[in-house]
PASENU-331744 format. One record per atom (N, C-alpha, C, CB): residue number from 1; atom name; z, x, y. Coordinates in steps of 0.05 Angstrom, whole numbers. Atoms other than C-alpha are relative to their C-alpha. Glycine has a CB too. Layout:
BEGIN
<pt n="NUM" atom="CA" Z="Z" X="X" Y="Y"/>
...
//
This chain:
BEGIN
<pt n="1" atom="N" Z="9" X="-24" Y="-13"/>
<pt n="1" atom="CA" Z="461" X="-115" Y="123"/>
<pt n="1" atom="C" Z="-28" X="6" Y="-9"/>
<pt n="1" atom="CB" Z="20" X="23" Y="-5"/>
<pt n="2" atom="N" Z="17" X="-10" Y="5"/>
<pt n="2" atom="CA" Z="398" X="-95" Y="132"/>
<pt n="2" atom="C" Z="-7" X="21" Y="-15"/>
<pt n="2" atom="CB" Z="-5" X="1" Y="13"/>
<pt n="3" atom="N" Z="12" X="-34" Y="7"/>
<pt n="3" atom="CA" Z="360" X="-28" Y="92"/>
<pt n="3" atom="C" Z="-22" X="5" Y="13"/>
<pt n="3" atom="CB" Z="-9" X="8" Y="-32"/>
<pt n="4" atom="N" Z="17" X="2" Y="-18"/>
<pt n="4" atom="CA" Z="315" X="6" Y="117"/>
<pt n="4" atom="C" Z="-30" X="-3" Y="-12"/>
<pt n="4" atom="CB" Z="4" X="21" Y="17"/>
<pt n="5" atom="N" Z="30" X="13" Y="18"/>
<pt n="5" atom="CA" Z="264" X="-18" Y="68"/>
<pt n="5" atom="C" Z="4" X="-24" Y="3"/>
<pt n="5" atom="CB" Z="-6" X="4" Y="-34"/>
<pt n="6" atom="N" Z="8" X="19" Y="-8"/>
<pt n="6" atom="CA" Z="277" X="-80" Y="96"/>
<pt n="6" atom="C" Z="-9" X="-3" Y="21"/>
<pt n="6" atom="CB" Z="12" X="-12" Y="-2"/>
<pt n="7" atom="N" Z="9" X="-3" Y="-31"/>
<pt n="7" atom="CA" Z="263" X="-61" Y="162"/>
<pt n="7" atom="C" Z="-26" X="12" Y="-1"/>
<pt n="7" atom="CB" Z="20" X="18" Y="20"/>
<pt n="8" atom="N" Z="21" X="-5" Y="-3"/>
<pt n="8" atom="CA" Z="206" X="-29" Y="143"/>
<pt n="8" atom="C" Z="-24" X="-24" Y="-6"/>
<pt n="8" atom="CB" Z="-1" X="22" Y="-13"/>
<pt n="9" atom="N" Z="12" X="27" Y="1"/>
<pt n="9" atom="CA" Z="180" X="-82" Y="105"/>
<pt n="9" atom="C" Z="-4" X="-34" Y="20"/>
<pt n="9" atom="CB" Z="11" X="-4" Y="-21"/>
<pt n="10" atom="N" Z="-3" X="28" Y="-25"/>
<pt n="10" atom="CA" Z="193" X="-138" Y="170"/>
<pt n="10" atom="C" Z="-29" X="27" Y="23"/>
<pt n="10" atom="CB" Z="57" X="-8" Y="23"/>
<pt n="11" atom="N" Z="11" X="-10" Y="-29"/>
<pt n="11" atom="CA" Z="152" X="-86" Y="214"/>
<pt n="11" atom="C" Z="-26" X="3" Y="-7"/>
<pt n="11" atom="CB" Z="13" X="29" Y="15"/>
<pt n="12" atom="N" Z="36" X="-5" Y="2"/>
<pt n="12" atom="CA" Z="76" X="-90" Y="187"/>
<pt n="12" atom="C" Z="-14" X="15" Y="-7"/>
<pt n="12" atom="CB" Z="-12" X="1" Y="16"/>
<pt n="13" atom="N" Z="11" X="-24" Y="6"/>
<pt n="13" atom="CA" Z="76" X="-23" Y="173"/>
<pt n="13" atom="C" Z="10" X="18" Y="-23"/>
<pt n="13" atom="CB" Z="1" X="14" Y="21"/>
<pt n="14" atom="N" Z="-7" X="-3" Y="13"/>
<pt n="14" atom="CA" Z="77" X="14" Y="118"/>
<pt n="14" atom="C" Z="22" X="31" Y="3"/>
<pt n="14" atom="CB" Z="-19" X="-6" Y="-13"/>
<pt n="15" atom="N" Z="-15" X="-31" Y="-10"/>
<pt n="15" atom="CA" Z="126" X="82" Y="110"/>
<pt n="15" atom="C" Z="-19" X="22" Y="3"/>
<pt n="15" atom="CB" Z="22" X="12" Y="-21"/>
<pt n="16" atom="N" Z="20" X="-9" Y="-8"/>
<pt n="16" atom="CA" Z="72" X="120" Y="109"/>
<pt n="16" atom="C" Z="-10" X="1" Y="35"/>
<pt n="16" atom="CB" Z="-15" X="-13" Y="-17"/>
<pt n="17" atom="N" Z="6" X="7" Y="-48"/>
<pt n="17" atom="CA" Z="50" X="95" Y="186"/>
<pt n="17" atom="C" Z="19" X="9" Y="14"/>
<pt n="17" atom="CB" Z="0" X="-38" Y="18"/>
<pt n="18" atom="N" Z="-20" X="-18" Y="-11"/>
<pt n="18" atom="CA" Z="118" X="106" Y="202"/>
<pt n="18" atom="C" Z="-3" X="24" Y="-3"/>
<pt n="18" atom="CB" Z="21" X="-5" Y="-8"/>
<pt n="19" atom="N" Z="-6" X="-29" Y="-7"/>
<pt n="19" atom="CA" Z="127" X="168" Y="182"/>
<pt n="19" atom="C" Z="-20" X="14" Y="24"/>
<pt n="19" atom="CB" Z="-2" X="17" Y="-30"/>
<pt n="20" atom="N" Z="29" X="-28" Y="-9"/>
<pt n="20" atom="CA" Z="58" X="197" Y="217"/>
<pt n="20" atom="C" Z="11" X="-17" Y="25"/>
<pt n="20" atom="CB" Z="-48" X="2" Y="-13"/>
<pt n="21" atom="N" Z="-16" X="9" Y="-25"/>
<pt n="21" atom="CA" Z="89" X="156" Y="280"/>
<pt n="21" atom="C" Z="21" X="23" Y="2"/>
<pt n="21" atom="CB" Z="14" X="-31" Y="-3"/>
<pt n="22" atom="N" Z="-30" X="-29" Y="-1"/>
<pt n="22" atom="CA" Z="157" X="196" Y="271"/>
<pt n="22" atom="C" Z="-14" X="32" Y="3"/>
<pt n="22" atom="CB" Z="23" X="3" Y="-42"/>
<pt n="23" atom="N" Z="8" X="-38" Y="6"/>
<pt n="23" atom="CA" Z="119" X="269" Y="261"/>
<pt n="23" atom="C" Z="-23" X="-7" Y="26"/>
<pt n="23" atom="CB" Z="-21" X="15" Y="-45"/>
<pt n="24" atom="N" Z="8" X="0" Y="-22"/>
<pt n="24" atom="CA" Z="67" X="246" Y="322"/>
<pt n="24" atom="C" Z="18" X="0" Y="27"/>
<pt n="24" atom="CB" Z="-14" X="-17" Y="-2"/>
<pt n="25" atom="N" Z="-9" X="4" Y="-33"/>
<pt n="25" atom="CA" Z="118" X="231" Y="376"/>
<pt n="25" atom="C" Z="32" X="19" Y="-4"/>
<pt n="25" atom="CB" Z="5" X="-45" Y="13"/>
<pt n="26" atom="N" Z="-20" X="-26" Y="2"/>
<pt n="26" atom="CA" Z="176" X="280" Y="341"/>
<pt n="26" atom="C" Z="21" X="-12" Y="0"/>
<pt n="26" atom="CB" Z="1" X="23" Y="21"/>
<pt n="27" atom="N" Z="-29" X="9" Y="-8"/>
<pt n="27" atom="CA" Z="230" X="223" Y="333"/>
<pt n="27" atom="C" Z="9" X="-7" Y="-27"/>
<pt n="27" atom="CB" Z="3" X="-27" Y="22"/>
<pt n="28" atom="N" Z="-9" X="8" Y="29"/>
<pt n="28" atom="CA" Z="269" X="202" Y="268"/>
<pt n="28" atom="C" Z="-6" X="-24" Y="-9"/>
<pt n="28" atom="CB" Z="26" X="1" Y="-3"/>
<pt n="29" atom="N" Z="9" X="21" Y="8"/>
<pt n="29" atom="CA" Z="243" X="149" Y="224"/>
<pt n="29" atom="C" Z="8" X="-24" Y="4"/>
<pt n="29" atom="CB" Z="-2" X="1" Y="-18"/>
<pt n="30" atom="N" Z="-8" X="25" Y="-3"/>
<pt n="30" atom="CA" Z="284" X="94" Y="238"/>
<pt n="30" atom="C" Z="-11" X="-8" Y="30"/>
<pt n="30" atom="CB" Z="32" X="-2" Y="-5"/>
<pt n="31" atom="N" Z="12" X="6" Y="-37"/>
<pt n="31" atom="CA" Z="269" X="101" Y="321"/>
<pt n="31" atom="C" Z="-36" X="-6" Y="-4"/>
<pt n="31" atom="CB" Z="6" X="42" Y="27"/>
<pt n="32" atom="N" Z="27" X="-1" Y="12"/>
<pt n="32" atom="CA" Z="192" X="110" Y="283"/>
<pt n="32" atom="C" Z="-10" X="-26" Y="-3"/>
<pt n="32" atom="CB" Z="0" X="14" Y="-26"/>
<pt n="33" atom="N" Z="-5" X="31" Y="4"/>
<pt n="33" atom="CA" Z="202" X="43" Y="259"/>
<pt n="33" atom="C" Z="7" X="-20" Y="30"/>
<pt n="33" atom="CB" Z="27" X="-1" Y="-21"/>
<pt n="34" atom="N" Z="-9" X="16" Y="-19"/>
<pt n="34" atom="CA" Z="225" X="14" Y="315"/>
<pt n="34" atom="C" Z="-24" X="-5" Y="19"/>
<pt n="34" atom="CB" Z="25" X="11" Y="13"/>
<pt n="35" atom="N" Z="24" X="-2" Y="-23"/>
<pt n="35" atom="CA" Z="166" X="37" Y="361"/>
<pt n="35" atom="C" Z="-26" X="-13" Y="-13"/>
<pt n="35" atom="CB" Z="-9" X="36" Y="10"/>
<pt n="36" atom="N" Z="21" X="8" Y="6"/>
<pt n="36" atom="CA" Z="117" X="23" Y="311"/>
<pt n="36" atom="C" Z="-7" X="-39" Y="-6"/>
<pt n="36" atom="CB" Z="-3" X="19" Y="-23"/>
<pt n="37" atom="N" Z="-2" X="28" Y="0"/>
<pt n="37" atom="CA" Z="145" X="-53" Y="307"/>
<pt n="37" atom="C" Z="-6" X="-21" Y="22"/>
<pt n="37" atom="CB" Z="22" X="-4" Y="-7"/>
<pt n="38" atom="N" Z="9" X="10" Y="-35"/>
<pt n="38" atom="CA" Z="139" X="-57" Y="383"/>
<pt n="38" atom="C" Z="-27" X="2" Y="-4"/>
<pt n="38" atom="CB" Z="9" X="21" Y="30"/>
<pt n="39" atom="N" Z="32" X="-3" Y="-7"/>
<pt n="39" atom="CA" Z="69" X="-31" Y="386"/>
<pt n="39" atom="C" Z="-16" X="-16" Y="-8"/>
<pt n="39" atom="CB" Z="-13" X="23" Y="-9"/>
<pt n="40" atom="N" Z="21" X="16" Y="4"/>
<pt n="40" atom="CA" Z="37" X="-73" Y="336"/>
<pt n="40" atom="C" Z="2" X="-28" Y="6"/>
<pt n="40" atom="CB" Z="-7" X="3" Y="-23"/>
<pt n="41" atom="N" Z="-6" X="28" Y="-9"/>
<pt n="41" atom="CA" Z="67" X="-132" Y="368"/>
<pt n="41" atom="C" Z="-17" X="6" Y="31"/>
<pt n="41" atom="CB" Z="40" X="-8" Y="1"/>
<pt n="42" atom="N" Z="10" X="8" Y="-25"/>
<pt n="42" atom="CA" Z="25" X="-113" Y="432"/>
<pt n="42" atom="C" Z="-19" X="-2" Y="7"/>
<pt n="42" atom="CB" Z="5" X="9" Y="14"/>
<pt n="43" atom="N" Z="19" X="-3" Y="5"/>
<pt n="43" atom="CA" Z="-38" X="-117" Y="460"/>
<pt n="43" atom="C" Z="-21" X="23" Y="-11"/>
<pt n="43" atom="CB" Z="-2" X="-9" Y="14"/>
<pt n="44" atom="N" Z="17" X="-29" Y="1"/>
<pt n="44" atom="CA" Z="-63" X="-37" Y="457"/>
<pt n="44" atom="C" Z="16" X="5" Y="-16"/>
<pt n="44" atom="CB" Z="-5" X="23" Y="22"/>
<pt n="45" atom="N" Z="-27" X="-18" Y="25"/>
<pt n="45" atom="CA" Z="-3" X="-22" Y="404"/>
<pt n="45" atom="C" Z="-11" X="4" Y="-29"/>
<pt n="45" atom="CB" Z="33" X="-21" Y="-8"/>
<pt n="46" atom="N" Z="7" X="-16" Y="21"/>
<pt n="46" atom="CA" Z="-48" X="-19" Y="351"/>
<pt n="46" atom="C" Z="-23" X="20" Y="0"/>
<pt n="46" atom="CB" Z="-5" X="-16" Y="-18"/>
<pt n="47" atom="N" Z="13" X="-15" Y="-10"/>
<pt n="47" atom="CA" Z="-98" X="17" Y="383"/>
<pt n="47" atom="C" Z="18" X="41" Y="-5"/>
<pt n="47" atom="CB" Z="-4" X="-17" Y="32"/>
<pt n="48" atom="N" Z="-16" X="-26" Y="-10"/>
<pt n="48" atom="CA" Z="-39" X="72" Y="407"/>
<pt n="48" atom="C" Z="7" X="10" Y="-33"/>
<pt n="48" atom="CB" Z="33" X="-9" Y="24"/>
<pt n="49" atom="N" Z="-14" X="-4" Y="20"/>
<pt n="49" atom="CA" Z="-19" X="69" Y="338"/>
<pt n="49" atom="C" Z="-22" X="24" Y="-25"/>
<pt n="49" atom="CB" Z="8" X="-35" Y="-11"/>
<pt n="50" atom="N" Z="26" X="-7" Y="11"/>
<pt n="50" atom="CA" Z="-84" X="87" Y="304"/>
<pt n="50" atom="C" Z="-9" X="32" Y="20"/>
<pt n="50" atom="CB" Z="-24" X="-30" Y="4"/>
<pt n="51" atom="N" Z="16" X="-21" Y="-7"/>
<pt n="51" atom="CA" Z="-105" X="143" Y="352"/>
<pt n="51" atom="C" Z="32" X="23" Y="-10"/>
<pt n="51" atom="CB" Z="-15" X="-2" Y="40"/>
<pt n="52" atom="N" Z="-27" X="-17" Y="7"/>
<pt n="52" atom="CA" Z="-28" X="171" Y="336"/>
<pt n="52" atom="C" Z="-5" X="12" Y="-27"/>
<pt n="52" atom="CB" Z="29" X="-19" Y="0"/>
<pt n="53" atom="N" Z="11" X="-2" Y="20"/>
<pt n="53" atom="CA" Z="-52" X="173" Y="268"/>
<pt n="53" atom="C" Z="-31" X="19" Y="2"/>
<pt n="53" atom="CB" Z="-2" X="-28" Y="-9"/>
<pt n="54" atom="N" Z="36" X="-14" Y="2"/>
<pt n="54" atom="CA" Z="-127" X="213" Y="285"/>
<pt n="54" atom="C" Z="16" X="23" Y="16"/>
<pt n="54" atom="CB" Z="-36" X="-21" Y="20"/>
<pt n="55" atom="N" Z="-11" X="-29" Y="-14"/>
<pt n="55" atom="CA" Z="-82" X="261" Y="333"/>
<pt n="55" atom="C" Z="2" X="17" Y="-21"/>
<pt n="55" atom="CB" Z="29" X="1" Y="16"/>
<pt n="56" atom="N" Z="-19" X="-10" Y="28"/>
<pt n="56" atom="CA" Z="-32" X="276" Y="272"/>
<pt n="56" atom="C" Z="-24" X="21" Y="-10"/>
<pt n="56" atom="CB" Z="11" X="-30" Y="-28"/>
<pt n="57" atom="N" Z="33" X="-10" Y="15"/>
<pt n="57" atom="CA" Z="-102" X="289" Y="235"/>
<pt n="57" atom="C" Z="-11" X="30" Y="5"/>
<pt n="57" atom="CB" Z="-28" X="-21" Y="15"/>
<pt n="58" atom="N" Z="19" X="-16" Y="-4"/>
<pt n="58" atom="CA" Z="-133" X="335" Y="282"/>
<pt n="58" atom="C" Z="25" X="24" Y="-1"/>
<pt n="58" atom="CB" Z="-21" X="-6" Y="27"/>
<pt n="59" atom="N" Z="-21" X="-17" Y="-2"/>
<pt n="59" atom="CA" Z="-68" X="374" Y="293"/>
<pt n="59" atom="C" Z="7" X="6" Y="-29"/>
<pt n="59" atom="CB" Z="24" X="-11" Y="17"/>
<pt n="60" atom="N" Z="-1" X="-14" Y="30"/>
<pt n="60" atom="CA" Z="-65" X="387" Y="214"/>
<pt n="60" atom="C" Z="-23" X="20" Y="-2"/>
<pt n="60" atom="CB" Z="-3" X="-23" Y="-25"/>
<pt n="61" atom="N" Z="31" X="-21" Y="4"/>
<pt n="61" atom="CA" Z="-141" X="409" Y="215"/>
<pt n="61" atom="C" Z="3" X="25" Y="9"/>
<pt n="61" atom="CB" Z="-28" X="-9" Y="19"/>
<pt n="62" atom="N" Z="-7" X="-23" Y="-9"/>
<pt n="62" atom="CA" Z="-124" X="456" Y="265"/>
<pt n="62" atom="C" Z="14" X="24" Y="-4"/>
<pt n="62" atom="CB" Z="6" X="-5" Y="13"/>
<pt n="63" atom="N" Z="-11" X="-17" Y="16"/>
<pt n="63" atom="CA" Z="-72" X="481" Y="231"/>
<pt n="63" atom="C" Z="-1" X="15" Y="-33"/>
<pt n="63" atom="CB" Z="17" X="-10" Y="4"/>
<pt n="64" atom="N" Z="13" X="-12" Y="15"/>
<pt n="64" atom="CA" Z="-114" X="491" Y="171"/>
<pt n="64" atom="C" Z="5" X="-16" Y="-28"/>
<pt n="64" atom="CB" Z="7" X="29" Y="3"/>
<pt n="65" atom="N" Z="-27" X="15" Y="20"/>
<pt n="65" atom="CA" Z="-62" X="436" Y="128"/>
<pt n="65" atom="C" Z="-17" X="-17" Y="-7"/>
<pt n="65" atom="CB" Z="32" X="-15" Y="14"/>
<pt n="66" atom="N" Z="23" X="13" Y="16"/>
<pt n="66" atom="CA" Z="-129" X="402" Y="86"/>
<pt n="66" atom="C" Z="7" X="-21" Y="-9"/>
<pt n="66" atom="CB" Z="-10" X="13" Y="-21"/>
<pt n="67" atom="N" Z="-19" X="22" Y="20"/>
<pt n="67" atom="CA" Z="-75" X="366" Y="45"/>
<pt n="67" atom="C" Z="12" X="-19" Y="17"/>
<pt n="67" atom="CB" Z="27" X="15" Y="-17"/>
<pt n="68" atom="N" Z="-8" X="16" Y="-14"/>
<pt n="68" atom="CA" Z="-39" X="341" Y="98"/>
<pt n="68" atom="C" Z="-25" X="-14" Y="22"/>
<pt n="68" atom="CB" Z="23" X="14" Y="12"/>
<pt n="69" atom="N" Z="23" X="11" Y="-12"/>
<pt n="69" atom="CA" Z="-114" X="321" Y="132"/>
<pt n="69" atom="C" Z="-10" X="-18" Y="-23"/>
<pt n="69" atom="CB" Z="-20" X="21" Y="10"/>
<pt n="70" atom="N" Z="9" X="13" Y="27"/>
<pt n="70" atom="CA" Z="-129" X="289" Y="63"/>
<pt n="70" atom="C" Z="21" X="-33" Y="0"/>
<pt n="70" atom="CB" Z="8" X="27" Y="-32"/>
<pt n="71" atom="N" Z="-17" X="15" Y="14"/>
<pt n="71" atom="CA" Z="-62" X="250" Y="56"/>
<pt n="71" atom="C" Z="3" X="-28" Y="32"/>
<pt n="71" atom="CB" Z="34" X="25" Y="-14"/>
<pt n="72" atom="N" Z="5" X="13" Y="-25"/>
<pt n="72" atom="CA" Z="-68" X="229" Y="133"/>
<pt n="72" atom="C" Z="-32" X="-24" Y="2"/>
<pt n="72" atom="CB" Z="-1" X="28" Y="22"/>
<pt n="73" atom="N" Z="20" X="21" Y="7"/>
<pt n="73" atom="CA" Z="-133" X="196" Y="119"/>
<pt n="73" atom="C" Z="-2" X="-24" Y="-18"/>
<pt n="73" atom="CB" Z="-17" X="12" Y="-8"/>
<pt n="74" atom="N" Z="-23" X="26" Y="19"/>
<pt n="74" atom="CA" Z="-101" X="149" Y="67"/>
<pt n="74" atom="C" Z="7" X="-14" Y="17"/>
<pt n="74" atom="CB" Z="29" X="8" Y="-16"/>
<pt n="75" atom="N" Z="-14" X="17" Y="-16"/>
<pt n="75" atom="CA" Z="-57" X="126" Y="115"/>
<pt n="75" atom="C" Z="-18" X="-11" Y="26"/>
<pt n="75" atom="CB" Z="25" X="14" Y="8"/>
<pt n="76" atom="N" Z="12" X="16" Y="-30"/>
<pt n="76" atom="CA" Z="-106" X="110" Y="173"/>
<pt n="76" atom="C" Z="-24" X="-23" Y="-13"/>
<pt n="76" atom="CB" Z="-19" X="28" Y="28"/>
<pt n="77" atom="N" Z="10" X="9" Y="14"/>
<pt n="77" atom="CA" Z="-151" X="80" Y="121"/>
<pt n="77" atom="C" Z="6" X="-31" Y="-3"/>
<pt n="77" atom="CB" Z="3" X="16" Y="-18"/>
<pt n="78" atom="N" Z="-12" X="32" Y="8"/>
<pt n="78" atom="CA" Z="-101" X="30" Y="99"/>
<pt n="78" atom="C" Z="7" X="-9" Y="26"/>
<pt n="78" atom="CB" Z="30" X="-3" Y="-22"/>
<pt n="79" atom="N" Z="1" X="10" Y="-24"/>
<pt n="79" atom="CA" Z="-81" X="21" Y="172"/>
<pt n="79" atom="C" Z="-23" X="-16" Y="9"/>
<pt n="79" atom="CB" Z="4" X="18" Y="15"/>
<pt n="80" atom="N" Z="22" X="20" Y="-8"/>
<pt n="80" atom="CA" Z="-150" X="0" Y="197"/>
<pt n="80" atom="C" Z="-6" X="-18" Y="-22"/>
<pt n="80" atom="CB" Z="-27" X="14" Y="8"/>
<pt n="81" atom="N" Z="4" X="20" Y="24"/>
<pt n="81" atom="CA" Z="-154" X="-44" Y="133"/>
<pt n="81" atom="C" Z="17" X="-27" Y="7"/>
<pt n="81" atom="CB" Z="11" X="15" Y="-31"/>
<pt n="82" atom="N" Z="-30" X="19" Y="-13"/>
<pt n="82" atom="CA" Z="-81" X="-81" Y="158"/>
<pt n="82" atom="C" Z="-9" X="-2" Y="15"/>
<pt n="82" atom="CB" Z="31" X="6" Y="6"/>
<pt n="83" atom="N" Z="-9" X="15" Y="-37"/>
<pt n="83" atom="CA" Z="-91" X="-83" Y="230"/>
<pt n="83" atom="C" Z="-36" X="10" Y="11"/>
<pt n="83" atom="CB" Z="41" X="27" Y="28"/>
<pt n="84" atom="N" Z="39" X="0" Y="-14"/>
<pt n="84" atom="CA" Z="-179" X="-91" Y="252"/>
<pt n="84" atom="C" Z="12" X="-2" Y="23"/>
<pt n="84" atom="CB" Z="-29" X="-29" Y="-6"/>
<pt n="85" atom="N" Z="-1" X="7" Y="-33"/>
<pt n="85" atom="CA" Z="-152" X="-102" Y="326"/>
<pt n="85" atom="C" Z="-12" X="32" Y="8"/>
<pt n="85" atom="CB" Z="38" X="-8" Y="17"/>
//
């Protein structure tokens, strides 16, 4: 049987990506996982993936959440680092 640290680890992305996937589109981490395993398997999926990540971002700013604009920049960081497409 799978965990889901194995499933995260088979999908490219780290939990981190997931999660800001899960809190951008409002679904539970495992479905998080799932989308984010599709996407970067496609041609624009890491594109979609990355601007999901700069939304998250601006929608913290807005809400004034520095920390969570701080901790979100980490993660898009190491994203464009993993996946240049």
């Amino acid at each position: 049987m799978l965990t889901i640290e194995d499933c995260i680890e088979l999908s490219e992305l780290t939990e981190d990506e997931i999660l800001a996937i899960a809190e951008h589109e409002h679904i539970p981490e495992m479905v998080a996982l799932e989308l984010g395993n599709y996407l970067v398997h496609t041609a624009d999926g890491e594109r979609r993936i990355r601007n999901m990540i700069c939304e998250d971002m601006e929608r913290a700013r807005s809400c004034g959440n520095l920390q969570r604009v701080a901790s979100l920049k980490l993660v898009l960081k190491h994203y464009v680092d993993t996946h240049p497409a």
